[in-house]
DSSP file (Angstrom, degrees, kcal/mol; ACC not computed):
  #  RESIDUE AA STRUCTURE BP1 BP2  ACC     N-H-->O    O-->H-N    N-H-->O    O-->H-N    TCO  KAPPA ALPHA  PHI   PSI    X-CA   Y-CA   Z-CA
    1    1 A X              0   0    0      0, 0.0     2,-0.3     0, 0.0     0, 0.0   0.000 360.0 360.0 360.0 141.2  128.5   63.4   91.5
    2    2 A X        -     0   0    0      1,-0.1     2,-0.7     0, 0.0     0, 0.0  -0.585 360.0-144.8 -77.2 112.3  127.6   67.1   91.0
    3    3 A X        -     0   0    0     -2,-0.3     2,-0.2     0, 0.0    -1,-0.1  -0.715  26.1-156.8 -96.2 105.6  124.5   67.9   88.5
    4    4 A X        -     0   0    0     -2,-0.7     5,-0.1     2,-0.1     0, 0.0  -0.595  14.4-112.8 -98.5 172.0  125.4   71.0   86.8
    5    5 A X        -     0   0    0     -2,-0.2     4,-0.1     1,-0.1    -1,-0.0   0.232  23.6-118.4 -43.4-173.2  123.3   73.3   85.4
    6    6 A X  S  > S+     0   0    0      2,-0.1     4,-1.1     3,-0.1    -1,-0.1   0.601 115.7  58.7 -99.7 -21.3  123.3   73.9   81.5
    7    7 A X  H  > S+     0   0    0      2,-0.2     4,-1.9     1,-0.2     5,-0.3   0.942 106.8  50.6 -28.3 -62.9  124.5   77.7   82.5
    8    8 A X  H  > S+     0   0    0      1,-0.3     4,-0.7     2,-0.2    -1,-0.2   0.687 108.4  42.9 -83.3  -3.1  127.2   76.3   84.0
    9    9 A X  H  > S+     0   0    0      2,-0.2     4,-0.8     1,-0.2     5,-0.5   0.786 105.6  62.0 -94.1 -23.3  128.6   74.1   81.6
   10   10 A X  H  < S+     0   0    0     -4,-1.1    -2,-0.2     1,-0.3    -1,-0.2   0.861 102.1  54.2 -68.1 -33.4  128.3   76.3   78.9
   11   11 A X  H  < S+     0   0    0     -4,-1.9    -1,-0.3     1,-0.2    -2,-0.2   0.909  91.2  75.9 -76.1 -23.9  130.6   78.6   80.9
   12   12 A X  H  < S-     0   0    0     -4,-0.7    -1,-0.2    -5,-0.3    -2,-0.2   0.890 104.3-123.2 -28.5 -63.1  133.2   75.8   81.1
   13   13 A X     <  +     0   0    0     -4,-0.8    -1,-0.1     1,-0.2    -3,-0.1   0.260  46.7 174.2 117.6  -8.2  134.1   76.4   77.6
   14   14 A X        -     0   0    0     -5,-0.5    -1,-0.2     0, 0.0     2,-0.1   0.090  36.2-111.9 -18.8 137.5  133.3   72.5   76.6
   15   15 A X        -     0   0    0      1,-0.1     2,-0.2    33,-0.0    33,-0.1  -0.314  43.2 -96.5 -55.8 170.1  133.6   71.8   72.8
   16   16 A X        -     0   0    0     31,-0.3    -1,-0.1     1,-0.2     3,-0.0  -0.481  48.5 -89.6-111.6 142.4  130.3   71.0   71.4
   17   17 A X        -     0   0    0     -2,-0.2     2,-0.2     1,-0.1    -1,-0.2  -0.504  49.9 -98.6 -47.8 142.9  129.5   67.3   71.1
   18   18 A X        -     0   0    0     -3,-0.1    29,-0.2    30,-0.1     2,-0.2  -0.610  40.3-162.9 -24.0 115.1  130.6   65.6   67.5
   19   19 A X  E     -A   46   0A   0     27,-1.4    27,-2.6    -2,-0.2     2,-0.4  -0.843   8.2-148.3-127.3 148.6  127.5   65.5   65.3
   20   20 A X  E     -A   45   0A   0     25,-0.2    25,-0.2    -2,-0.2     2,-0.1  -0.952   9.3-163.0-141.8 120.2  127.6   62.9   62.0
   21   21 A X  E     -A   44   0A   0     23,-4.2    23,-0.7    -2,-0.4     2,-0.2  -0.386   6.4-176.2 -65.0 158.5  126.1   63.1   58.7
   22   22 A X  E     -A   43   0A   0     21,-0.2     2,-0.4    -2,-0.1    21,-0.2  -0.523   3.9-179.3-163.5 112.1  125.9   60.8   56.9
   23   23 A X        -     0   0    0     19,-1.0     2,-0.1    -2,-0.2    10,-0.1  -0.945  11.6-153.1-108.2 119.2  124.4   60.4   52.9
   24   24 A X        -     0   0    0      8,-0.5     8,-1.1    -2,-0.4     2,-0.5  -0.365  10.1-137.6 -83.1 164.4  124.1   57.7   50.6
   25   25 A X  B     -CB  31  40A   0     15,-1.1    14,-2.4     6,-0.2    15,-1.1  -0.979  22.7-172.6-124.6 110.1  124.1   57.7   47.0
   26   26 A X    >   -     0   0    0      4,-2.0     3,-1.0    -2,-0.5     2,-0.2   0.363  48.9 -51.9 -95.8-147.7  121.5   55.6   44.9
   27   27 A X  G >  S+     0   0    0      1,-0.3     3,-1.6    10,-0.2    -1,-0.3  -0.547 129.8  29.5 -99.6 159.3  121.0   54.8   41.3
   28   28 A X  G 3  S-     0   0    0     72,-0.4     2,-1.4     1,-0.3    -1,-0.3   0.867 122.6 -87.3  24.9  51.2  121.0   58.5   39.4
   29   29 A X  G <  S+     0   0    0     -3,-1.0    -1,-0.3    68,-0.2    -2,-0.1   0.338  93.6 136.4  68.9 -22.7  123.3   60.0   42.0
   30   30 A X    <   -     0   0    0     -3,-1.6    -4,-2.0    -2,-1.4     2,-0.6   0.018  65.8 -83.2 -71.5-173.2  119.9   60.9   44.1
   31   31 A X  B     -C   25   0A   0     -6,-0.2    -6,-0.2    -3,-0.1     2,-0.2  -0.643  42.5-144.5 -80.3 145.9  119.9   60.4   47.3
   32   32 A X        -     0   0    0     -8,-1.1    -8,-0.5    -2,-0.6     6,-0.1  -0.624   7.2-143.3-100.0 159.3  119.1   56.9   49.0
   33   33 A X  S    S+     0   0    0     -2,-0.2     2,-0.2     1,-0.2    -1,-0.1   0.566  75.6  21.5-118.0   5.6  117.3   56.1   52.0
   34   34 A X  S >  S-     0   0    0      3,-0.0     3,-1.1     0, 0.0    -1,-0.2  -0.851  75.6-114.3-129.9 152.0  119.0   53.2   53.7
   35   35 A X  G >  S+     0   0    0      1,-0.2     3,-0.8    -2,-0.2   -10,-0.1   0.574 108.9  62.4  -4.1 -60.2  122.5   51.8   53.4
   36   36 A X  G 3  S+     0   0    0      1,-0.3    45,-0.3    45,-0.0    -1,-0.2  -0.334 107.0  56.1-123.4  33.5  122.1   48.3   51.8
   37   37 A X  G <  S+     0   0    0     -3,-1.1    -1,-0.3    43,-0.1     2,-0.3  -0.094  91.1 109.0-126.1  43.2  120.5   50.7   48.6
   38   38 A X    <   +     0   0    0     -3,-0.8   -12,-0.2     1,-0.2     3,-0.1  -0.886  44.5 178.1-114.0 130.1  123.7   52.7   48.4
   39   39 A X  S    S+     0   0    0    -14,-2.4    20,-2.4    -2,-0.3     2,-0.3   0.838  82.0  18.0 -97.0 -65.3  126.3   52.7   45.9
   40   40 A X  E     -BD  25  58A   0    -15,-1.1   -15,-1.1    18,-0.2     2,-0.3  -0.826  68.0-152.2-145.0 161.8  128.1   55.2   47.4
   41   41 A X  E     - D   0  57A   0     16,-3.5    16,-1.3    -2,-0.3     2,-0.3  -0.788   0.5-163.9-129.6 160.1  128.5   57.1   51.3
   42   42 A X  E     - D   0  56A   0     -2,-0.3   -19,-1.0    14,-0.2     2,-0.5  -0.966   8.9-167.5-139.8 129.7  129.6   60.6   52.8
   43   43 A X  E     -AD  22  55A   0     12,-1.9    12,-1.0    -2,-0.3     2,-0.3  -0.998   5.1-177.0-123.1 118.0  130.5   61.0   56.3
   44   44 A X  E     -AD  21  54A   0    -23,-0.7   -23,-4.2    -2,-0.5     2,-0.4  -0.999   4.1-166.6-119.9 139.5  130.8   64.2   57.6
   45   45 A X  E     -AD  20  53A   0      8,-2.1     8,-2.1    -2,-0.3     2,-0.6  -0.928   6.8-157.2-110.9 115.4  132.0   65.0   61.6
   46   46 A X  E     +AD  19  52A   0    -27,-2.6   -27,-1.4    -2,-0.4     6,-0.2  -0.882  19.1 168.6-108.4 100.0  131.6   68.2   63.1
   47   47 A X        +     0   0    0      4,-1.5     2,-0.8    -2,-0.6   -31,-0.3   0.760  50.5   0.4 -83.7-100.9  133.6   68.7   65.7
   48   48 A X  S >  S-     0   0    0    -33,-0.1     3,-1.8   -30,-0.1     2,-0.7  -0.509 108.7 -61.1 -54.5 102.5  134.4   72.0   67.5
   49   49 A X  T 3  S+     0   0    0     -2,-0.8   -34,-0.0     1,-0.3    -1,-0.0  -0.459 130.5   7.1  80.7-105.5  132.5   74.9   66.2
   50   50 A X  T 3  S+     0   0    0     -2,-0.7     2,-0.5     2,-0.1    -1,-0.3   0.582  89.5 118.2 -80.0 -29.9  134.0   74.7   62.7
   51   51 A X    <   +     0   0    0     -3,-1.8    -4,-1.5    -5,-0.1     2,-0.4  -0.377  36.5 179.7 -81.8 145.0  136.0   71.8   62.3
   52   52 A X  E     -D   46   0A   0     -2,-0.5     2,-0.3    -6,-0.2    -6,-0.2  -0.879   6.8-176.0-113.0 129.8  134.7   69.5   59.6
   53   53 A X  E     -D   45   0A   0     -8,-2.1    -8,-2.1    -2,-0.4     2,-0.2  -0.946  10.9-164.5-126.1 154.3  136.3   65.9   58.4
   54   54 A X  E     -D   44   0A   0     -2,-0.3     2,-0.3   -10,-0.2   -10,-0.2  -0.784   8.8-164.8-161.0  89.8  134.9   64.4   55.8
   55   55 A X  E     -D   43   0A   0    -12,-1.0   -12,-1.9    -2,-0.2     2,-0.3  -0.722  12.4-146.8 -98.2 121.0  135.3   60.6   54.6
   56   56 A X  E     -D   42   0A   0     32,-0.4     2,-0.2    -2,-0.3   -14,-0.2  -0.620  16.2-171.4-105.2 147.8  134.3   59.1   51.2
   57   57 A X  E     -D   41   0A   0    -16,-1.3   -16,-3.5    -2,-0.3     2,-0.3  -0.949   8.5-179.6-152.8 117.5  133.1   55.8   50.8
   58   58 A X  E     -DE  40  86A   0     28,-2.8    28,-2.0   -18,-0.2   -18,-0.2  -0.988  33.0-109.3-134.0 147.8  132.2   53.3   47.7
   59   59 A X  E     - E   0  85A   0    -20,-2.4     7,-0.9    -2,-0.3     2,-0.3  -0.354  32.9-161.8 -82.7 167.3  130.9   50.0   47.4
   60   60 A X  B     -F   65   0B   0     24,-1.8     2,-0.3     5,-0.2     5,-0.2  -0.999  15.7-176.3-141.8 137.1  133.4   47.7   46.2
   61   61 A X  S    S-     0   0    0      3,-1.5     3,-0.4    -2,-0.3    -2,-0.0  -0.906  82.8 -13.6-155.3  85.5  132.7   44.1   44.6
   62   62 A X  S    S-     0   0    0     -2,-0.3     3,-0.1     1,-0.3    -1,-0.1   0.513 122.9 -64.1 107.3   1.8  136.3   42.0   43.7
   63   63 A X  S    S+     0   0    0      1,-0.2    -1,-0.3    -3,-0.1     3,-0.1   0.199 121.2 113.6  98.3 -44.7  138.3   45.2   44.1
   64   64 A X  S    S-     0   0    0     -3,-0.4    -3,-1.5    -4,-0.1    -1,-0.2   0.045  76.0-110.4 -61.3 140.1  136.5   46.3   41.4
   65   65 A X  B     -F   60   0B   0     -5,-0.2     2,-0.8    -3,-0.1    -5,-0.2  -0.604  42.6-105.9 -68.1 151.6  133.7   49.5   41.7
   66   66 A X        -     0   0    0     -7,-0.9     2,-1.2    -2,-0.2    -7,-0.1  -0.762  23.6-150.4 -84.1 100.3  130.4   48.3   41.3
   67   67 A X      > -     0   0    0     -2,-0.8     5,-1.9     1,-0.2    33,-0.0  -0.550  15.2-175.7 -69.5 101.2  128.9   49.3   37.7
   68   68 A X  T   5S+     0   0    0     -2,-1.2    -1,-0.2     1,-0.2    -2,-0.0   0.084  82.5  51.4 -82.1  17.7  124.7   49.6   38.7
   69   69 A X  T   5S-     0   0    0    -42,-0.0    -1,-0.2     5,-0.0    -2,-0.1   0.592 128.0  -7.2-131.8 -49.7  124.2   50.3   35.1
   70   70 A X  T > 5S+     0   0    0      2,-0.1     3,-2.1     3,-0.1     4,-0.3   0.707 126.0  35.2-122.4 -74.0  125.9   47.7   33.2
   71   71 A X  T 3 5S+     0   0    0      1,-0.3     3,-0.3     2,-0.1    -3,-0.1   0.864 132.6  25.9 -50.7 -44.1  128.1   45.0   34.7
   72   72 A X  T > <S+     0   0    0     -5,-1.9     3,-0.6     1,-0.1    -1,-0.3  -0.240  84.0 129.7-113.2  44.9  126.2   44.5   38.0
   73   73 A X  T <  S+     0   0    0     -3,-2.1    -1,-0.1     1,-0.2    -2,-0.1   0.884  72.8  46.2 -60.4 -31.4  122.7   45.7   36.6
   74   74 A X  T 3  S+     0   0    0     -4,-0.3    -1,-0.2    -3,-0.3    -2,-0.1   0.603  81.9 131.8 -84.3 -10.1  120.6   42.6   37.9
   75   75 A X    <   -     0   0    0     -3,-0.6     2,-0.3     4,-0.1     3,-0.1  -0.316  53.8-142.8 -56.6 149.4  122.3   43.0   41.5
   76   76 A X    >>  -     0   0    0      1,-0.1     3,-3.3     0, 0.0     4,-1.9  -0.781  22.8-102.1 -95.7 146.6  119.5   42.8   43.7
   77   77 A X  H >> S+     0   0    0      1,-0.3     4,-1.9    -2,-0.3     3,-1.0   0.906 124.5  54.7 -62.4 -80.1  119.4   45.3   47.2
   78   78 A X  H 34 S+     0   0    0      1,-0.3    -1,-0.3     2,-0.2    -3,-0.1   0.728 112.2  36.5 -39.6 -29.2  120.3   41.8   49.1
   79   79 A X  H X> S+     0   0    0     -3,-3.3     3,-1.6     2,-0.1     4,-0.7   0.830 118.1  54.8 -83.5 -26.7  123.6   40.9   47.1
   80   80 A X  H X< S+     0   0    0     -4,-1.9     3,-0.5    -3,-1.0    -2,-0.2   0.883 103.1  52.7 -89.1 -23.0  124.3   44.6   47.0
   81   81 A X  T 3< S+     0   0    0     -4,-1.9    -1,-0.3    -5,-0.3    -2,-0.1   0.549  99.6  66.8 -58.0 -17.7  124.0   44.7   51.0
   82   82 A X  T <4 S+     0   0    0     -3,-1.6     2,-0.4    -5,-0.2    -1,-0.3   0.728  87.1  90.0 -83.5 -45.4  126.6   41.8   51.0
   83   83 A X  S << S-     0   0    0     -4,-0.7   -22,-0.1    -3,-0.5    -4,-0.0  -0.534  72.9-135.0 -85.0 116.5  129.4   44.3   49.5
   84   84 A X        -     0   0    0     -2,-0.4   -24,-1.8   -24,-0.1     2,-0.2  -0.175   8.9-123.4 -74.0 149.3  131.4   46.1   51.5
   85   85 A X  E     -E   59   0A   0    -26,-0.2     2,-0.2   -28,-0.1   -26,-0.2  -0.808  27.8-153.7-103.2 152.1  132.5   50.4   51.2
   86   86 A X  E     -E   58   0A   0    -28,-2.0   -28,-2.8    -2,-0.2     2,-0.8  -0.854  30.5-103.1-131.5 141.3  136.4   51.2   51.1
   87   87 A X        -     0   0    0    -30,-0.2   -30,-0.2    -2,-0.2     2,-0.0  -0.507  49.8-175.3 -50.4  92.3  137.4   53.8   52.0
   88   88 A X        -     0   0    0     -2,-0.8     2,-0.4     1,-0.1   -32,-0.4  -0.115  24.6-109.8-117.7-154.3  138.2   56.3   49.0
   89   89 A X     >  -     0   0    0    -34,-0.1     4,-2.9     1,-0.1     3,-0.4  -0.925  40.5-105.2-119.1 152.4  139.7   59.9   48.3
   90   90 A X  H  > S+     0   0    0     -2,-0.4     4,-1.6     1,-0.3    -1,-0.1   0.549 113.8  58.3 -53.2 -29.7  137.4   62.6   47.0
   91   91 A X  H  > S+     0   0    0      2,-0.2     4,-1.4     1,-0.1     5,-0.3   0.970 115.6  44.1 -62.2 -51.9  138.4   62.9   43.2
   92   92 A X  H  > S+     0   0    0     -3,-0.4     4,-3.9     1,-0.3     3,-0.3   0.917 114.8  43.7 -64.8 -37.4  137.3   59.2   43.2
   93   93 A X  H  X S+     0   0    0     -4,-2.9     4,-1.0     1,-0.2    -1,-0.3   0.958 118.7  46.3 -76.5 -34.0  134.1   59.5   45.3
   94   94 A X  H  X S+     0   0    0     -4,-1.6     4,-1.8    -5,-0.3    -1,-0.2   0.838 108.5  53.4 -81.4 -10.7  133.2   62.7   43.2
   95   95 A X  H  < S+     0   0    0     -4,-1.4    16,-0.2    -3,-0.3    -2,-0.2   0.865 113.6  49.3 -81.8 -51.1  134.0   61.0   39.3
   96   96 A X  H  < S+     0   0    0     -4,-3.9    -2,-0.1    -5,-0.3   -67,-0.1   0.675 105.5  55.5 -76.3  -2.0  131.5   58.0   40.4
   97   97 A X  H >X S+     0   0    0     -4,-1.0     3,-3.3     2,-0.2     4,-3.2   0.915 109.1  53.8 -70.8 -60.6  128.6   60.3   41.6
   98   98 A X  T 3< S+     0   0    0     -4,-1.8    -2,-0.2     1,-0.3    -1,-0.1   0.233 100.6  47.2-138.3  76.9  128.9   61.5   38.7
   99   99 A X  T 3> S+     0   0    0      2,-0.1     4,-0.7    -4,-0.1    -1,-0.3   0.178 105.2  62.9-108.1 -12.1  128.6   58.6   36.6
  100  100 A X  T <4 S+     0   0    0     -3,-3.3   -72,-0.4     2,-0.1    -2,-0.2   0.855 112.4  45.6 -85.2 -40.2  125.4   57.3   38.7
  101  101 A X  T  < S+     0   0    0     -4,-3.2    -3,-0.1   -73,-0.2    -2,-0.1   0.928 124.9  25.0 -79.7 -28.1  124.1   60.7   37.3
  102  102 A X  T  4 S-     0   0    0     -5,-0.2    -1,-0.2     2,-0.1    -2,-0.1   0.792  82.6-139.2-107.8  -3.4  125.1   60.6   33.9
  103  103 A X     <  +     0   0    0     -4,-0.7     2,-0.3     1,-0.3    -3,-0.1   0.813  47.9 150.4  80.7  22.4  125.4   57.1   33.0
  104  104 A X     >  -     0   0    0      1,-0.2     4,-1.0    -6,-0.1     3,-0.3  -0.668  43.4-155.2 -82.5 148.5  128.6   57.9   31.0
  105  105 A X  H  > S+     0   0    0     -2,-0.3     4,-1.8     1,-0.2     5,-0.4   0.805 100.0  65.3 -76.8 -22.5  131.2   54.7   30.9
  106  106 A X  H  > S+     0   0    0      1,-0.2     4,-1.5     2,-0.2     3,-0.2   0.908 107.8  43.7 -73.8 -26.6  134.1   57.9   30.2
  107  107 A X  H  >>S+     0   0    0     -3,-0.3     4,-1.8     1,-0.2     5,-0.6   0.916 115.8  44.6 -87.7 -64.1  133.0   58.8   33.9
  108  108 A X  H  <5S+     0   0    0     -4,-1.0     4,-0.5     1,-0.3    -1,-0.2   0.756 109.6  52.4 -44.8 -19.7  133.1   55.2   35.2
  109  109 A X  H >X5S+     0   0    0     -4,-1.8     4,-2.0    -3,-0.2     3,-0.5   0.855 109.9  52.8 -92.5 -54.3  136.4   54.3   33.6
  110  110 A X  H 3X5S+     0   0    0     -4,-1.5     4,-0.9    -5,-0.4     5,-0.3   0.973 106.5  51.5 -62.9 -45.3  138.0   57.5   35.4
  111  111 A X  H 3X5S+     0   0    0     -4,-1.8     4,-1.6     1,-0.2     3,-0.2   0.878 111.8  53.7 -26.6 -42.2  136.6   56.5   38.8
  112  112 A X  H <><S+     0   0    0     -5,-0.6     4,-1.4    -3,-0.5    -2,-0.2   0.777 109.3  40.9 -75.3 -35.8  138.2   53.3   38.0
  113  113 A X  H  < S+     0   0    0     -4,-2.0    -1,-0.2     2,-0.2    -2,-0.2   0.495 108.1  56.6-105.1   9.9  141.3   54.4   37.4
  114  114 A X  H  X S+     0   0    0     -4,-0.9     4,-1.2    -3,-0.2    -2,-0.2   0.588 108.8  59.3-102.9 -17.7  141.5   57.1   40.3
  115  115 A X  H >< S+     0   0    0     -4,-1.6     3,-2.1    -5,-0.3     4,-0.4   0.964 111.5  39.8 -45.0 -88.9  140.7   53.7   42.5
  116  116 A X  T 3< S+     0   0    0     -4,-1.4     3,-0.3     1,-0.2    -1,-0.2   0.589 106.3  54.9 -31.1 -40.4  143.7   52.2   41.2
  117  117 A X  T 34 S+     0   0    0      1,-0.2    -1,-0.2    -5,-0.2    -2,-0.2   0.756 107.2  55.6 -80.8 -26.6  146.0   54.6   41.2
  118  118 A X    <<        0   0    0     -3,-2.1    -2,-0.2    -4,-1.2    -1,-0.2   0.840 360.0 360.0 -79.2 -12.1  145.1   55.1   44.9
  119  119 A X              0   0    0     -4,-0.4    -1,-0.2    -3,-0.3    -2,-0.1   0.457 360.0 360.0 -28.7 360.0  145.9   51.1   45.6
């Protein structure tokens, strides 16, 4: 097999490799700095040049969202590591950010009920 230069692949016209972001969401909306202390995930894919996709993620406990403030306040970073993220749509993932930042229940009850309505 034939080693080419990086000249010469560049003239090819090759798309650019797929690069993936990827940010978790902690307790007050900041960011977190592993997984299994994440409430909530953003995946973004860059493929060619410009295009961008972009997949929202929340953990999910029962069906149910996970409340870090009141209902699941004592989970500890091992039970919470047990709970799996679903796959969710963007109103939802952006209504529960931010309810980890302000710690309203009117945010958390509309998260809940743009979950549902996506079932």
């Amino acid at each position: 097999m034939k080693k080419h230069s990086k000249e010469e692949l560049q003239n090819m016209g090759l798309p650019e490799p797929t690069r993936m972001n990827i940010e978790w969401f902690g307790l007050g909306g900041k960011s977190a700095t592993e997984e299994r202390t994440a409430f909530a995930k953003r995946v973004c894919c860059v493929y060619d040049y410009d295009n961008v996709s972009k997949q929202f993620f929340l953990r999910i406990s029962s069906g149910e969202l996970i409340d870090p403030y009141y209902t699941n306040a004592g989970i500890g970073k091992a039970r919470l590591a047990t709970f799996a993220f679903k796959k969710v749509d963007s109103n939802t993932f952006d209504a529960f950010v931010k309810y980890l930042k302000s710690k309203k229940r009117t945010d958390y009850t509309f998260a809940r009920r743009l979950l549902m309505e996506t079932k």
